[in-house]
N, C-alpha and C positions, 0 to 999 in steps of 0.2 A: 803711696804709703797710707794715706788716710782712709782708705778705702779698703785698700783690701789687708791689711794689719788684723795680725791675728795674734795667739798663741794657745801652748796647751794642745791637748786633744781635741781635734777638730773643731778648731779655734772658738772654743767654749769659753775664753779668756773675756773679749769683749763684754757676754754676756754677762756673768760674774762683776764684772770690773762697774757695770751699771752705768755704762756709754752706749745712749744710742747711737748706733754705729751710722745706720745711715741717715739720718741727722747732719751727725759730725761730718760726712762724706761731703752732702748737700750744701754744707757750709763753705767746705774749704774748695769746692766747685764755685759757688757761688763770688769767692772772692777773688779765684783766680780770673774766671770769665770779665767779674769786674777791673779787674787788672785791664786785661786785654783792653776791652772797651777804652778804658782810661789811655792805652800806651796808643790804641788807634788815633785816638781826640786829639794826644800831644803829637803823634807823628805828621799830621794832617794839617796841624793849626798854619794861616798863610804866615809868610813871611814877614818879618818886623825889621831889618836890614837894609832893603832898596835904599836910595838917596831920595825919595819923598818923603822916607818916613827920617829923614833926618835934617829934611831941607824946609818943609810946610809945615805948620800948627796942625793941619790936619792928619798928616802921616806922623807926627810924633803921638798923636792921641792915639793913633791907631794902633800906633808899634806897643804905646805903652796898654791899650788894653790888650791886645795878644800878650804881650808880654807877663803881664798878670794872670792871664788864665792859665798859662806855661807854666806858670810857679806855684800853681793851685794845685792842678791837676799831676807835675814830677811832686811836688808833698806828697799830694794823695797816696801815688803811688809806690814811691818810695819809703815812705813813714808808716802811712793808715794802715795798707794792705799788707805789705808785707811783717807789718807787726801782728796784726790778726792772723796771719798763717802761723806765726811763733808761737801765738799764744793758743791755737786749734794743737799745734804738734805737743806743745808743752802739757794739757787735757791727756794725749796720748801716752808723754810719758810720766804721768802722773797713775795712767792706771797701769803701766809693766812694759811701755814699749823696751824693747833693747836699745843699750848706748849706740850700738856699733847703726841701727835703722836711724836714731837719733840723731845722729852724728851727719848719717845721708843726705836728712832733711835738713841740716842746720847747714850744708855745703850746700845744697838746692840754693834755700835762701839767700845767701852768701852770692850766689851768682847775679843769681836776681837783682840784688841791692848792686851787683858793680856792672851791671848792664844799664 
């Protein structure tokens, strides 16, 4: 929708509306890739569970720094990014998008946050 959102006559809307279009496109690519990257980090981090990391001083440091990056990185992603998508779509419908595309993007999100 960020991308190819239009309206009007041969969707001259953007222009008028005085949004660089692909800018805004660039952006809201830009956060999702970072998403990604981020959901790779957190899927990949090792394990913090085993029984060393519950039974040694040294598996507990470890668990607990996994543990920490895990809580960094589900913020990030959870919080940071998918607020900046709201706030790239809300730009959108600030210059005319329709509720009913607004509406798409806010169930998009919506998913996002319960994955």
């Amino acid at each position: 929708a960020h991308a190819a959102w239009g309206w009007g006559n041969n969707n001259e809307g953007r222009e008028e509306a005085g949004i660089d279009s692909l800018e805004h496109s660039d952006m809201a690519l830009r956060e999702l890739i970072d998403m990604g990257d981020e959901l790779c980090r957190f899927l990949t981090l090792p394990t913090s569970t085993r029984t060393r990391h519950q039974l040694t001083e040294s598996g507990r440091q470890e668990a607990k720094r996994t543990i920490e990056v895990a809580y960094k990185l589900f913020e990030s992603i959870c919080t940071k990014r998918i607020l900046r998508l709201t706030n790239l779509c809300e730009v959108l419908k600030g210059a005319g998008l329709s509720s009913s595309e607004s509406a798409r993007i806010r169930q998009f999100e919506r998913y996002l946050g319960e994955c």
